[in-house]
N, C-alpha and C positions, 0 to 999 in steps of 0.2 A: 502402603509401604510393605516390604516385606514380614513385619513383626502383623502384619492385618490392621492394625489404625491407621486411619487416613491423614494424612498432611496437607496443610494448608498451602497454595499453591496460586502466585498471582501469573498472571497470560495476560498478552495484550494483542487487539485482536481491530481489525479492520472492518467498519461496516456500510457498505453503501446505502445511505437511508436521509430522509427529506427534514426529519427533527431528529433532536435527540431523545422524543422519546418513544417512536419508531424505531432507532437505533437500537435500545433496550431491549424493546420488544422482540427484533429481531436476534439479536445475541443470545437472548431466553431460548426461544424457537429454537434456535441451530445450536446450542452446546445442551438443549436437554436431554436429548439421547445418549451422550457422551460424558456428563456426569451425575455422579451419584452423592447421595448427600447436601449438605446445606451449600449454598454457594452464595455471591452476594456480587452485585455490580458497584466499585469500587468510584469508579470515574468515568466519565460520556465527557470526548472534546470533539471539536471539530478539528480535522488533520488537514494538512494544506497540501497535503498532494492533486496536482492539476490532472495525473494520471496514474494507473498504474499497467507496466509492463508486464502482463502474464505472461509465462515460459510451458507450453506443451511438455517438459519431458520431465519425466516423474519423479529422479532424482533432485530435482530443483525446488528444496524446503526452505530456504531462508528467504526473507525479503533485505532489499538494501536502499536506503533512502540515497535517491540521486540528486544533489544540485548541478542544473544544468545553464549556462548562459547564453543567451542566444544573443545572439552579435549582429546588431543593424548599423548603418549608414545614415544619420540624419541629414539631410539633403538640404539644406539652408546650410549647415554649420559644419559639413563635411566631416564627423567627428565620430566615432564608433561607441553605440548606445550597446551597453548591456541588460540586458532582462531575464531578472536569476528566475528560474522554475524550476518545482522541487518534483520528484516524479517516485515511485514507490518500484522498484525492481523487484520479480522474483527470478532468484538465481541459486545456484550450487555454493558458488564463490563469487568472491572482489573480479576476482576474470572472468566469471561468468556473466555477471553482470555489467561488465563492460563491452563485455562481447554483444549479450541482448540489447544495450541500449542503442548501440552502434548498427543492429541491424534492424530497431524501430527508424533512426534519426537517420539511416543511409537511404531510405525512402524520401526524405523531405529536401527540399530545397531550401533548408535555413542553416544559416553555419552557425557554430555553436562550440562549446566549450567545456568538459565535465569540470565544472570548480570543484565539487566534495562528492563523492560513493562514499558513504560507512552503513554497515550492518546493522541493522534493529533487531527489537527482541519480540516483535510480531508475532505472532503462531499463525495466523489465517486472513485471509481475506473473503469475506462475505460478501458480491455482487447484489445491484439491486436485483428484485424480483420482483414480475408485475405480477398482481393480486389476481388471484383467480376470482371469476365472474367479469372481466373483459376493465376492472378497475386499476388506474396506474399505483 
């Protein structure tokens, strides 16, 4: 803070990792350079994003939780199947990430349906990383 004592400070933070407590380990590793002081790991869940949209351009800090529907044809009962998937956007804005999802999903042949975009309070996403010495 500006007065010099430090302020307690929750962040919530994305980690691609095989356990939870890999997950740990890795959030230790990548935020220790970045802070000083005591810190504490508060909660480790599993997040049901099936993916996440990374955005190239450097202005794009938020992330935006997508539910998306994907719309099949069940072929006995002629009737349209929905199948919610939830997907992790980084974007600028609510337009930004509709814009990004729109030019993952303009690639695919599935029709599909944004039911919910809102905002989270994410700071980072952590990709996996293969272990050096040739181990996954």
């Amino acid at each position: 803070m500006e007065n010099g004592l430090q302020k307690k400070v929750t962040e919530q933070y994305v980690v691609d990792a095989l356990s939870f407590s890999e997950a740990e380990q890795r959030i230790i590793e990548e935020m220790s350079s970045y802070i000083s002081g005591e810190y504490e790991i508060t909660d480790v869940r599993k997040a049901q994003y099936k993916e996440v949209f990374f955005s190239d351009a450097a202005n794009d800090d938020r992330y935006y939780k997508a539910k998306l529907a994907f719309i099949t044809i069940d072929e006995k009962t002629e009737k349209e199947k929905r199948s919610n998937v939830t997907y992790l956007v980084q974007a600028t804005s609510l337009d930004g990430a509709v814009k990004n999802i729109n030019e993952v999903m303009d690639d695919t042949m599935i029709d599909y349906e944004k039911s919910n975009i809102a905002e989270t309070k994410i700071i980072d996403v952590f990709e996996y990383k293969k272990q050096e010495g040739g181990e996954a």
